[in-house]
C-alpha positions, -999 to +999 in steps of 0.1 A: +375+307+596+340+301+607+326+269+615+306+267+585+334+269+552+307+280+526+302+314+547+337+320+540+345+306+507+312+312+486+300+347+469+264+364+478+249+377+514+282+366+532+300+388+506+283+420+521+299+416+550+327+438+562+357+422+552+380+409+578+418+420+585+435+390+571+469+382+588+487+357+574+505+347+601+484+335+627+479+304+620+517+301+622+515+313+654+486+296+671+492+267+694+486+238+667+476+233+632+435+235+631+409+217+618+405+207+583+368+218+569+352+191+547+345+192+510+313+208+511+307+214+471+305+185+446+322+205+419+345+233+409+340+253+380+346+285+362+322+314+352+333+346+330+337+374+358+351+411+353+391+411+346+394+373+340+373+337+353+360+337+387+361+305+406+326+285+413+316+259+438+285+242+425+277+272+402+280+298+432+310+325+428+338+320+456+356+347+473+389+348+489+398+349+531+391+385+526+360+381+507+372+393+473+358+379+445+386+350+435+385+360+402+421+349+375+436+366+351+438+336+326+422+305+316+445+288+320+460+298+359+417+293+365+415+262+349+450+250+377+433+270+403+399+251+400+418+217+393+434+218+431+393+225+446+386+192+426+416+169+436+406+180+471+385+145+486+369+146+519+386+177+533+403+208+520+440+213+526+454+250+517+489+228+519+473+211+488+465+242+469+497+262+469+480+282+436+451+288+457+472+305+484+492+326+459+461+339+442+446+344+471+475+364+481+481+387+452+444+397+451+443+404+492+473+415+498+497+427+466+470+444+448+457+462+478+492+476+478+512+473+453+536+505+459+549+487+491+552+452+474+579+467+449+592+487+483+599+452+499+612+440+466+634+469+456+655+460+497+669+429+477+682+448+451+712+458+477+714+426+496+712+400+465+726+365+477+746+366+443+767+395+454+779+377+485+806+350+475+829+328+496+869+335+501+875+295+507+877+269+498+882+265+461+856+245+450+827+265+465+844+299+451+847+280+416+807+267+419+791+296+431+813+316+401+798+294+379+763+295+388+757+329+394+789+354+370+764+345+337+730+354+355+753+386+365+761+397+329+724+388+319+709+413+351+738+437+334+728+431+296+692+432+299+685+457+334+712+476+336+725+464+367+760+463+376+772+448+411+797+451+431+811+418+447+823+411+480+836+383+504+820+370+532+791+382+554+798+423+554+774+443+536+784+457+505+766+488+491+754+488+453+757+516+429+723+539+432+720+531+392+718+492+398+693+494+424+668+519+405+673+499+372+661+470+396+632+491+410+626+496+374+621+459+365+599+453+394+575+478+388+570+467+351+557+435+364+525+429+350+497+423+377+495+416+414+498+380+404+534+384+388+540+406+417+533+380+443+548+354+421+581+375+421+581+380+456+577+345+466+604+339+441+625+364+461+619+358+490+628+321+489+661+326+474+675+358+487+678+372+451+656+393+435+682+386+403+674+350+398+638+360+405+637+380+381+658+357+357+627+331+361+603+356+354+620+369+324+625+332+308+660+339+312+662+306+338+641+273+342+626+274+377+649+240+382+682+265+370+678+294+394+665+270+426+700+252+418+718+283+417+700+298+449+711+266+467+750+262+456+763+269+492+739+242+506+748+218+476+786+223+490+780+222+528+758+189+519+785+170+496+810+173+523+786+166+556+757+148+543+722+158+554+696+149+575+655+144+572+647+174+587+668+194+563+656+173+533+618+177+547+626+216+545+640+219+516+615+196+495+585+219+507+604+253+497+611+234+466+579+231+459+567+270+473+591+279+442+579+259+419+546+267+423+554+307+422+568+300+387+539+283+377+516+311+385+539+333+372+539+317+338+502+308+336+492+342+352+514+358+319 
Protein backbone atom coordinates (compact mmCIF):
# COMPACT_ATOMS: atom_id res chain seq x y z
CA UNK A 1 0.00 0.00 0.00
CA UNK A 2 1.37 3.38 -0.79
CA UNK A 3 1.78 6.00 1.54
CA UNK A 4 -0.98 8.00 0.08
CA UNK A 5 -4.46 5.50 0.41
CA UNK A 6 -6.40 7.48 -2.29
CA UNK A 7 -3.69 6.26 -5.03
CA UNK A 8 -4.70 2.93 -4.08
CA UNK A 9 -8.34 3.01 -3.35
CA UNK A 10 -9.72 5.75 -5.83
CA UNK A 11 -10.59 5.22 -9.82
CA UNK A 12 -8.84 7.56 -12.60
CA UNK A 13 -4.90 8.19 -13.62
CA UNK A 14 -3.79 5.69 -10.73
CA UNK A 15 -6.18 3.22 -12.46
CA UNK A 16 -3.88 3.18 -15.61
CA UNK A 17 -1.32 1.87 -13.88
CA UNK A 18 -0.14 -1.73 -14.22
CA UNK A 19 -1.83 -3.55 -11.82
CA UNK A 20 0.08 -5.13 -8.97
CA UNK A 21 0.47 -9.00 -8.10
CA UNK A 22 -1.72 -9.11 -5.16
CA UNK A 23 -0.66 -11.77 -2.54
CA UNK A 24 -2.80 -12.14 0.09
CA UNK A 25 -0.60 -13.41 2.46
CA UNK A 26 2.04 -11.07 3.12
CA UNK A 27 0.82 -9.13 5.45
CA UNK A 28 0.34 -12.37 7.43
CA UNK A 29 3.74 -12.90 7.08
CA UNK A 30 5.49 -9.57 7.66
CA UNK A 31 7.03 -8.89 10.96
CA UNK A 32 3.96 -6.88 12.60
CA UNK A 33 0.56 -5.62 11.71
CA UNK A 34 1.15 -2.09 9.76
CA UNK A 35 -0.18 1.13 9.77
CA UNK A 36 -3.64 2.05 9.63
CA UNK A 37 -4.32 4.82 6.73
CA UNK A 38 -6.74 7.54 7.88
CA UNK A 39 -10.19 8.33 6.59
CA UNK A 40 -9.38 10.38 3.73
CA UNK A 41 -13.08 10.77 2.04
CA UNK A 42 -16.06 12.36 3.82
CA UNK A 43 -18.49 9.99 2.22
CA UNK A 44 -19.28 6.72 0.62
CA UNK A 45 -21.61 6.35 -2.02
CA UNK A 46 -22.75 4.32 -4.97
CA UNK A 47 -22.88 5.19 -8.77
CA UNK A 48 -24.48 2.83 -11.54
CA UNK A 49 -21.31 1.08 -13.17
CA UNK A 50 -21.30 -1.92 -15.83
CA UNK A 51 -22.50 -5.39 -14.21
CA UNK A 52 -23.87 -3.89 -10.93
CA UNK A 53 -23.05 -0.41 -8.44
CA UNK A 54 -19.52 0.61 -8.19
CA UNK A 55 -18.30 2.00 -4.93
CA UNK A 56 -17.57 5.98 -4.69
CA UNK A 57 -15.49 7.95 -2.22
CA UNK A 58 -16.67 11.58 -2.42
CA UNK A 59 -18.22 10.92 -5.95
CA UNK A 60 -14.87 9.40 -7.31
CA UNK A 61 -15.13 5.49 -8.49
CA UNK A 62 -12.92 3.12 -6.07
CA UNK A 63 -10.96 0.22 -7.20
CA UNK A 64 -9.83 -2.75 -5.45
CA UNK A 65 -5.91 -3.81 -4.15
CA UNK A 66 -5.58 -4.83 -7.68
CA UNK A 67 -7.02 -1.77 -9.18
CA UNK A 68 -10.29 -3.32 -10.54
CA UNK A 69 -13.08 -1.36 -10.53
CA UNK A 70 -14.97 -2.40 -7.08
CA UNK A 71 -17.95 -2.73 -8.75
CA UNK A 72 -21.32 -5.34 -6.87
CA UNK A 73 -23.53 -7.33 -8.25
CA UNK A 74 -26.53 -6.07 -6.15
CA UNK A 75 -27.94 -3.14 -4.43
CA UNK A 76 -28.13 -4.36 -1.85
CA UNK A 77 -24.43 -6.27 -1.08
CA UNK A 78 -23.34 -2.34 -2.46
CA UNK A 79 -25.43 -0.65 -0.21
CA UNK A 80 -23.49 -3.27 3.03
CA UNK A 81 -20.35 -2.79 1.19
CA UNK A 82 -20.47 1.10 1.25
CA UNK A 83 -22.10 1.08 4.84
CA UNK A 84 -18.65 -0.53 6.32
CA UNK A 85 -16.51 2.72 4.35
CA UNK A 86 -18.97 4.94 6.41
CA UNK A 87 -18.80 3.27 9.91
CA UNK A 88 -15.11 3.55 9.40
CA UNK A 89 -14.02 6.97 11.85
CA UNK A 90 -10.60 8.20 11.79
CA UNK A 91 -8.85 5.22 10.22
CA UNK A 92 -9.79 2.39 8.00
CA UNK A 93 -9.58 -1.18 9.37
CA UNK A 94 -9.90 -4.09 6.57
CA UNK A 95 -10.68 -6.23 10.04
CA UNK A 96 -13.78 -3.85 10.11
CA UNK A 97 -14.93 -4.55 6.64
CA UNK A 98 -14.94 -8.26 6.27
CA UNK A 99 -17.53 -7.56 3.04
CA UNK A 100 -14.95 -5.35 1.66
CA UNK A 101 -12.26 -8.13 1.79
CA UNK A 102 -14.55 -10.76 0.26
CA UNK A 103 -15.52 -8.57 -2.67
CA UNK A 104 -12.48 -7.63 -3.05
CA UNK A 105 -11.44 -11.15 -3.20
CA UNK A 106 -13.99 -12.62 -5.60
CA UNK A 107 -13.29 -9.74 -8.17
CA UNK A 108 -9.20 -10.15 -7.86
CA UNK A 109 -8.81 -13.33 -7.32
CA UNK A 110 -11.96 -15.92 -8.09
CA UNK A 111 -13.04 -14.25 -11.18
CA UNK A 112 -9.59 -14.11 -12.59
CA UNK A 113 -9.83 -17.78 -12.23
CA UNK A 114 -12.54 -19.40 -11.67
CA UNK A 115 -11.75 -22.93 -13.24
CA UNK A 116 -9.08 -23.39 -10.38
CA UNK A 117 -11.48 -22.01 -7.57
CA UNK A 118 -14.01 -25.01 -8.24
CA UNK A 119 -10.50 -27.16 -8.65
CA UNK A 120 -9.74 -26.22 -4.98
CA UNK A 121 -13.36 -26.66 -4.09
CA UNK A 122 -14.07 -29.93 -5.86
CA UNK A 123 -10.54 -31.53 -3.22
CA UNK A 124 -13.31 -31.29 -0.33
CA UNK A 125 -15.69 -33.22 -2.00
CA UNK A 126 -13.34 -36.46 -0.98
CA UNK A 127 -12.14 -35.15 2.36
CA UNK A 128 -15.62 -33.71 3.78
CA UNK A 129 -15.38 -33.36 7.64
CA UNK A 130 -18.94 -35.06 7.66
CA UNK A 131 -17.55 -38.29 6.40
CA UNK A 132 -15.10 -38.63 9.22
CA UNK A 133 -16.94 -39.70 12.52
CA UNK A 134 -15.65 -40.87 15.97
CA UNK A 135 -15.61 -44.71 17.25
CA UNK A 136 -15.91 -43.40 21.02
CA UNK A 137 -17.26 -42.35 23.14
CA UNK A 138 -21.06 -42.48 22.84
CA UNK A 139 -22.17 -39.26 23.21
CA UNK A 140 -19.84 -37.60 20.54
CA UNK A 141 -20.80 -40.72 18.03
CA UNK A 142 -24.60 -39.92 18.94
CA UNK A 143 -24.04 -35.78 18.36
CA UNK A 144 -22.05 -35.82 15.45
CA UNK A 145 -24.86 -38.60 14.02
CA UNK A 146 -27.25 -36.14 14.71
CA UNK A 147 -25.87 -33.08 13.25
CA UNK A 148 -24.53 -34.19 10.20
CA UNK A 149 -26.85 -38.06 8.92
CA UNK A 150 -29.82 -35.32 7.74
CA UNK A 151 -27.47 -32.84 5.93
CA UNK A 152 -26.23 -36.33 4.42
CA UNK A 153 -29.54 -37.51 2.99
CA UNK A 154 -30.18 -33.78 1.89
CA UNK A 155 -26.40 -33.68 -0.23
CA UNK A 156 -27.95 -37.31 -1.37
CA UNK A 157 -31.71 -36.03 -2.19
CA UNK A 158 -30.83 -32.82 -3.81
CA UNK A 159 -26.84 -33.55 -5.46
CA UNK A 160 -26.68 -36.82 -5.79
CA UNK A 161 -24.05 -37.48 -3.51
CA UNK A 162 -23.74 -40.61 -1.63
CA UNK A 163 -20.72 -41.04 1.03
CA UNK A 164 -19.16 -43.49 2.37
CA UNK A 165 -18.41 -43.25 6.20
CA UNK A 166 -15.47 -44.12 8.17
CA UNK A 167 -13.94 -44.05 11.72
CA UNK A 168 -11.25 -42.17 12.72
CA UNK A 169 -8.43 -40.15 10.91
CA UNK A 170 -7.78 -42.66 7.73
CA UNK A 171 -8.80 -41.41 4.50
CA UNK A 172 -11.62 -42.84 3.02
CA UNK A 173 -12.11 -42.65 -0.81
CA UNK A 174 -15.69 -41.47 -2.29
CA UNK A 175 -17.51 -42.92 -5.11
CA UNK A 176 -16.29 -40.98 -8.50
CA UNK A 177 -20.26 -40.23 -8.93
CA UNK A 178 -20.44 -38.25 -5.47
CA UNK A 179 -17.53 -36.20 -6.14
CA UNK A 180 -18.52 -35.16 -9.92
CA UNK A 181 -22.17 -34.57 -8.75
CA UNK A 182 -20.26 -32.23 -6.17
CA UNK A 183 -18.07 -30.69 -8.91
CA UNK A 184 -21.36 -30.19 -10.49
CA UNK A 185 -22.86 -28.04 -7.77
CA UNK A 186 -19.88 -25.93 -7.46
CA UNK A 187 -19.66 -24.97 -10.90
CA UNK A 188 -23.37 -23.91 -11.00
CA UNK A 189 -22.60 -21.30 -8.56
CA UNK A 190 -23.60 -18.16 -9.78
CA UNK A 191 -20.73 -15.44 -9.85
CA UNK A 192 -17.29 -15.07 -8.41
CA UNK A 193 -19.01 -13.68 -5.46
CA UNK A 194 -20.91 -16.91 -4.56
CA UNK A 195 -17.79 -18.59 -5.53
CA UNK A 196 -15.67 -16.90 -2.97
CA UNK A 197 -18.53 -16.91 -0.59
CA UNK A 198 -18.57 -20.83 -0.89
CA UNK A 199 -15.04 -21.15 -0.50
CA UNK A 200 -14.70 -19.19 2.51
CA UNK A 201 -17.68 -21.20 3.67
CA UNK A 202 -15.52 -24.36 2.90
CA UNK A 203 -12.70 -23.63 3.85
CA UNK A 204 -13.64 -22.74 7.44
CA UNK A 205 -15.46 -25.80 8.15
CA UNK A 206 -13.86 -28.58 6.34
CA UNK A 207 -17.06 -29.39 4.40
CA UNK A 208 -17.95 -28.33 1.22
CA UNK A 209 -21.48 -30.19 2.13
CA UNK A 210 -22.59 -27.84 4.85
CA UNK A 211 -21.25 -25.12 2.55
CA UNK A 212 -23.13 -25.89 0.16
CA UNK A 213 -26.19 -26.61 2.53
CA UNK A 214 -25.86 -22.66 3.52
CA UNK A 215 -25.75 -21.64 0.16
CA UNK A 216 -28.67 -23.62 -0.98
CA UNK A 217 -30.98 -22.37 2.09
CA UNK A 218 -30.99 -25.80 3.08
CA UNK A 219 -29.09 -24.48 6.60
CA UNK A 220 -29.09 -21.19 8.65
CA UNK A 221 -25.42 -19.96 8.82
CA UNK A 222 -25.96 -20.47 12.83
CA UNK A 223 -27.09 -24.49 11.89
CA UNK A 224 -24.12 -25.56 9.78
CA UNK A 225 -21.28 -23.39 12.01
CA UNK A 226 -22.95 -25.62 14.87
CA UNK A 227 -22.64 -28.64 13.01
CA UNK A 228 -19.05 -27.83 11.69
CA UNK A 229 -18.10 -27.42 15.39
CA UNK A 230 -19.73 -30.65 17.12
CA UNK A 231 -16.31 -32.28 17.96
CA UNK A 232 -15.08 -28.95 19.62
CA UNK A 233 -18.63 -28.49 21.38
CA UNK A 234 -17.72 -32.17 22.99
CA UNK A 235 -13.91 -31.69 23.71
CA UNK A 236 -15.19 -28.21 25.36
CA UNK A 237 -18.18 -29.57 27.63
CA UNK A 238 -15.80 -32.06 29.12
CA UNK A 239 -12.46 -29.77 29.46
CA UNK A 240 -13.64 -26.30 29.44
CA UNK A 241 -11.89 -23.65 27.27
CA UNK A 242 -9.64 -21.03 27.32
CA UNK A 243 -9.43 -17.18 25.89
CA UNK A 244 -7.34 -17.83 23.34
CA UNK A 245 -9.55 -20.56 21.95
CA UNK A 246 -12.74 -18.46 22.54
CA UNK A 247 -10.74 -15.36 20.85
CA UNK A 248 -10.31 -17.80 17.79
CA UNK A 249 -13.23 -19.12 17.43
CA UNK A 250 -15.35 -15.79 17.87
CA UNK A 251 -13.35 -14.21 14.82
CA UNK A 252 -13.87 -17.46 12.44
CA UNK A 253 -17.42 -17.06 13.68
CA UNK A 254 -17.67 -14.10 12.34
CA UNK A 255 -15.42 -14.90 8.76
CA UNK A 256 -18.53 -17.30 8.27
CA UNK A 257 -21.02 -15.22 8.98
CA UNK A 258 -19.95 -12.69 6.89
CA UNK A 259 -19.45 -15.29 3.83
CA UNK A 260 -23.11 -16.03 4.21
CA UNK A 261 -24.01 -12.67 4.14
CA UNK A 262 -22.44 -11.97 0.88
CA UNK A 263 -23.53 -15.01 -0.31
CA UNK A 264 -27.19 -14.14 0.29
CA UNK A 265 -27.03 -10.48 -0.64
CA UNK A 266 -24.70 -11.16 -3.70
CA UNK A 267 -27.88 -13.74 -4.79
Amino acid sequence: MSDDPKSDWLGGADAAKPKPVVDPTASARGPGKPALPKRFYAAAGLAEAEGGLRLTLDGRPAHTPARNPLVLPTRGLAEAVAAEWEAQVTVIDPATMPLTRLANTAIDGVAPRRDAVIDDLSAYAGTDLLAYRAGEPERLVAAQSAAWDPVLDWARGAHGARFILGEGVMHVAQPDDTVAALRRAIAATDGPFRLAALHTLTTLTGSLVLALAVLDGHLTPAQAWAAAHVDETYQASVWGTDAEAAARHALRTAEFEAAARLAALAR
